[in-house]
C-alpha positions in Angstrom: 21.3 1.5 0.0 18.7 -1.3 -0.4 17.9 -3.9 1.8 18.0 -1.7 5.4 15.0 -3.6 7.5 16.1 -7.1 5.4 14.7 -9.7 7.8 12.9 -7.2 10.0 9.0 -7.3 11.0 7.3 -4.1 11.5 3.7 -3.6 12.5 2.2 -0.2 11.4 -1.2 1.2 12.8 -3.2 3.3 10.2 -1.2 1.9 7.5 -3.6 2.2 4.6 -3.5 5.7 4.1 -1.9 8.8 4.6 1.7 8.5 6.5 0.9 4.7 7.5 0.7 3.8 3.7 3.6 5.8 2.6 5.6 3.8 5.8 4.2 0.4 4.7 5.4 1.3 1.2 8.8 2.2 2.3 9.3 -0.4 4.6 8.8 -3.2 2.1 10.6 -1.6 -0.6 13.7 -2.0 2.3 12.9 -5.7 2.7 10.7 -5.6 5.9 7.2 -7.9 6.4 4.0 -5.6 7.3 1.3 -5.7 9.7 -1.0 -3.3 8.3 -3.2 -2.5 11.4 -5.9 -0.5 10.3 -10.2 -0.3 10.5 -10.3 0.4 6.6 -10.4 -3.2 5.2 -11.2 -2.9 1.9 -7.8 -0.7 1.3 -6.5 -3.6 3.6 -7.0 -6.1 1.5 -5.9 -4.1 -1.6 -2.7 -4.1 0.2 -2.8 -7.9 0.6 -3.3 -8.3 -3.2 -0.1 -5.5 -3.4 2.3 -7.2 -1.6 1.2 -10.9 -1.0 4.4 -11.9 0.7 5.0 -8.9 2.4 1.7 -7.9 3.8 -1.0 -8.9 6.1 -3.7 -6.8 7.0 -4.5 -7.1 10.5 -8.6 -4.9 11.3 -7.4 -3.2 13.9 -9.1 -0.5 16.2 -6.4 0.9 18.8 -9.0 1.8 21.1 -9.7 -2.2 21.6 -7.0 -3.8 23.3 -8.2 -7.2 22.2 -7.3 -5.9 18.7 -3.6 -4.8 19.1 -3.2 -8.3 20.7 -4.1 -10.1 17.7 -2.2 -7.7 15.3 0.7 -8.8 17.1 -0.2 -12.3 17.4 -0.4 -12.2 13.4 2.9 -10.4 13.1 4.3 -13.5 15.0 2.4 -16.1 13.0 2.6 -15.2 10.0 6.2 -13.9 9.7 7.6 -15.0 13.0 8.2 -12.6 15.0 8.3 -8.7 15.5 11.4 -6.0 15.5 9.1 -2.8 14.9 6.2 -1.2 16.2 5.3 2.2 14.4 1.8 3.6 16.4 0.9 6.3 13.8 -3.1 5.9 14.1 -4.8 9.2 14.7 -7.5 11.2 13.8 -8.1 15.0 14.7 -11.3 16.7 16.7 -12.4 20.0 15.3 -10.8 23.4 15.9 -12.4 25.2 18.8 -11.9 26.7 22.0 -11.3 25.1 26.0 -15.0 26.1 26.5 -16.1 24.0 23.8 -14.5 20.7 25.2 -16.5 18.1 25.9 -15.7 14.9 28.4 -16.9 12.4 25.5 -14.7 14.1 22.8 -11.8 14.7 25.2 -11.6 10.4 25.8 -12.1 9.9 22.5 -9.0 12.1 21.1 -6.8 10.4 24.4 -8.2 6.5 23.6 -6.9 6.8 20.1 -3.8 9.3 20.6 -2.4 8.2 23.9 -4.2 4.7 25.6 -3.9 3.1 21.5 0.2 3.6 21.5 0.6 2.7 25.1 -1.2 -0.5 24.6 0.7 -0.9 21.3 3.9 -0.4 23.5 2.5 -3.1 25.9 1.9 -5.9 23.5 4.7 -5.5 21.1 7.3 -5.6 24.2 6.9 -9.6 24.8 7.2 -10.2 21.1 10.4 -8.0 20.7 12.4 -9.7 23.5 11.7 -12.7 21.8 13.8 -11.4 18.9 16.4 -9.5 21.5 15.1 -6.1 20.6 13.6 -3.6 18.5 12.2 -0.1 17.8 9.3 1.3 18.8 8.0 4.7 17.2 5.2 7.0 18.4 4.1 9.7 15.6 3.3 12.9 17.5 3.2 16.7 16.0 4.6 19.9 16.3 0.9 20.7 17.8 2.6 18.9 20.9 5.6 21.5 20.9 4.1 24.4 20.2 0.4 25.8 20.7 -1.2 27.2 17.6 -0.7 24.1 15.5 -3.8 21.8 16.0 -7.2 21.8 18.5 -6.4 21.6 22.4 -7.5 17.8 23.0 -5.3 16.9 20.2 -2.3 19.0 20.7 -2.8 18.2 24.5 -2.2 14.7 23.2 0.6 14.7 20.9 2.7 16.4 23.7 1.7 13.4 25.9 3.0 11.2 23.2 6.3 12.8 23.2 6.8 12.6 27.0 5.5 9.0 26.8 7.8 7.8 24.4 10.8 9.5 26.8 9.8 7.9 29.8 8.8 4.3 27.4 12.4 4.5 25.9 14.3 5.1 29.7 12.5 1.8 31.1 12.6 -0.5 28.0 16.1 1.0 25.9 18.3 -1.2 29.0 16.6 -4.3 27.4 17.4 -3.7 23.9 13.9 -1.7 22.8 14.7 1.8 21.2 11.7 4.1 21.3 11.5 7.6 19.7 8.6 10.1 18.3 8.2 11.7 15.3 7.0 15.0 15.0 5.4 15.6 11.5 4.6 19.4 10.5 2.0 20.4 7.6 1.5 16.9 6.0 -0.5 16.6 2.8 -2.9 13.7 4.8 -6.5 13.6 5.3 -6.5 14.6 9.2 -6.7 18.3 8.1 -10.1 17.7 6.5 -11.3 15.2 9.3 -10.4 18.2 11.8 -13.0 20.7 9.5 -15.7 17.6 10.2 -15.6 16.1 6.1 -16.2 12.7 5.3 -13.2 10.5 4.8 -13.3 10.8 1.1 -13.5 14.8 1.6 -10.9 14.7 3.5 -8.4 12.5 1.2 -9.2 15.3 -1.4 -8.1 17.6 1.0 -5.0 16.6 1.4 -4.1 17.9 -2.1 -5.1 21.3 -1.5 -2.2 21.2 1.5 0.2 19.9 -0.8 -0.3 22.8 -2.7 -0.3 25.6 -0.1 1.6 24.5 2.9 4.7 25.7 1.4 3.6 29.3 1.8 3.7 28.5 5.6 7.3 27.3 6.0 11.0 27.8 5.2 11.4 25.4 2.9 9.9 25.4 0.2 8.0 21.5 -0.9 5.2 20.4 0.4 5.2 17.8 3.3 4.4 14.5 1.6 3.9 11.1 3.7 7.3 9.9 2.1 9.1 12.4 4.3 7.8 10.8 7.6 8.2 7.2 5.8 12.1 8.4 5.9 12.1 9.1 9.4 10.4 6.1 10.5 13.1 4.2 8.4 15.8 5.9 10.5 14.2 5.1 13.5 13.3 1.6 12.7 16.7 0.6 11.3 20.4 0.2 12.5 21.5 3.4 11.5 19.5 4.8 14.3 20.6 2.2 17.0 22.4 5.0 19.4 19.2 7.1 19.3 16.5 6.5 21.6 14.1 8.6 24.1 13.6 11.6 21.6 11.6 13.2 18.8 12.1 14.0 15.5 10.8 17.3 14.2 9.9 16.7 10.6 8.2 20.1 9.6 10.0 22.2 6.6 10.7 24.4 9.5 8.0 25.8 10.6 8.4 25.4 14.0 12.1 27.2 13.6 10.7 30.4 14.8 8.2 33.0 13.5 8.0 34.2 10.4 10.1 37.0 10.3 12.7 34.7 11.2 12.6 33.1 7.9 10.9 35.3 5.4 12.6 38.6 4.2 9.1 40.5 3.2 7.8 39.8 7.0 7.4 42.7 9.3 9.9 42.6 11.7 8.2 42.5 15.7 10.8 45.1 16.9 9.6 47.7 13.5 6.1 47.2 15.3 7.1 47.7 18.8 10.0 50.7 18.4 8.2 51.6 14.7 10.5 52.4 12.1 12.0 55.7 12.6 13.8 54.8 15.8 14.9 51.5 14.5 16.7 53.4 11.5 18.3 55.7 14.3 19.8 52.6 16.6 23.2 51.9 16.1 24.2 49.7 13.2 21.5 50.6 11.0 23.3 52.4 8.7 21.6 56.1 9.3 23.6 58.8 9.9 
């Protein structure tokens, strides 16, 4: 069914590649007007000559509130208004240990992960409840649910964004303002190059090898594309979604379903290792003896 944001106004940060763009695409393909928020301005304007009456590209850096205020400002003079907010900008620090933090890069990870969508909250409230409402969504990551899945400033962060968007949605959802997270698994986008320290070009390569081999990781078996998250923010964002609100979305083939064992048959099973082999034939029900 075409047509589901017809009439809507959505604002996405780090909408010109990677999730953001596959959002934006989405999103106007279902009749919606785009702020693309983003620091990348020549893929900005590409977007502006893409869509010229769906799109304006707003330069925005979520770590300056100044900017977020004027991304909203253009969402409501250019296309009057604004129903959703989708704060997806992020970048990644490097893997590494807790002894290898340091103060600058701690900030650094929380001023883009955490202050950016909480001033994004902020300044797309007024606007909404101009237009009686709307949806807010937050992209966190299974690194915020489970360690093991990111580096410790980042993973620290994404959890903050879930618990965030749980306490946003309990003080705004009385007002008419939904607001969920989405929790995206092994996503062929450039953050897993940025986190190995490549250049941003690198890094977009990069994202093809994890198309390619992410599958191996998780039960089902396709890569995690930036469409799949496009498809959860267009839940979110639209009516379909209009009795959901304080939660995440876990969007991750299933790897966060259990370990591997769980899911694939050729994995060694933990109790095999514990017990070892020979007794677990001997327990009851394993068909010995």
């Amino acid at each position: 069914m075409a047509g589901r944001l017809e009439g809507k106004v959505a604002m996405i940060t780090g909408a010109a590649s990677g999730i953001g763009l596959g959002t934006l695409e989405l999103f106007v393909s279902e009749g919606a007007k785009v702020i693309a928020a983003d620091v990348q301005d020549e893929k900005g304007a590409m977007l502006e000559r893409r869509f010229p009456d769906a799109v304006r590209y707003a330069r925005c850096d979520v770590t300056a509130e100044a900017d977020i205020v004027a991304a909203v400002a253009l969402a409501e003079s250019a296309f009057g208004g604004l129903d959703i907010q989708f704060n997806n900008a992020g970048i990644s620090d490097r893997m590494g240990a807790i002894t290898e933090v340091t103060a600058d890069g701690w900030n650094w990870i929380f001023d883009i992960l955490v202050r950016g969508p909480a001033l994004g909250m902020k300044h797309a409230v007024p606007a909404m409840l101009k237009r009686g409402g709307g949806s807010i969504i937050n992209t966190a990551s299974i690194a915020g649910l489970q360690a093991g899945w990111g580096p410790i400033a980042y993973s620290t962060a994404k959890a903050g964004v879930v618990h965030m968007s749980r306490c946003a949605a309990a003080q705004l959802s009385p007002q008419g303002i939904r607001v969920n997270a989405i929790c995206p698994g092994l996503i062929a986008t450039s953050i897993f190059g940025a986190t190995m320290g490549m250049t941003r070009d690198a890094a977009d390569q990069m994202a093809a090898l994890v198309a390619q081999n992410a599958q191996i990781a998780q039960p089902v078996k396709k890569p995690g594309l930036p469409q799949d998250i496009a498809q959860a923010a267009l839940y979110l964002a639209s009516d379909a979604s209009a009795f959901v609100t304080g939660t995440h979305l876990v969007v991750d083939g299933g790897i966060t379903v259990g370990s591997r064992h769980s899911w694939d048959p050729e994995a060694g099973s933990p109790f095999a290792a514990i017990f070892g082999e020979s007794l677990m034939q001997m327990a009851p029900g394993s068909g010995q003896g």
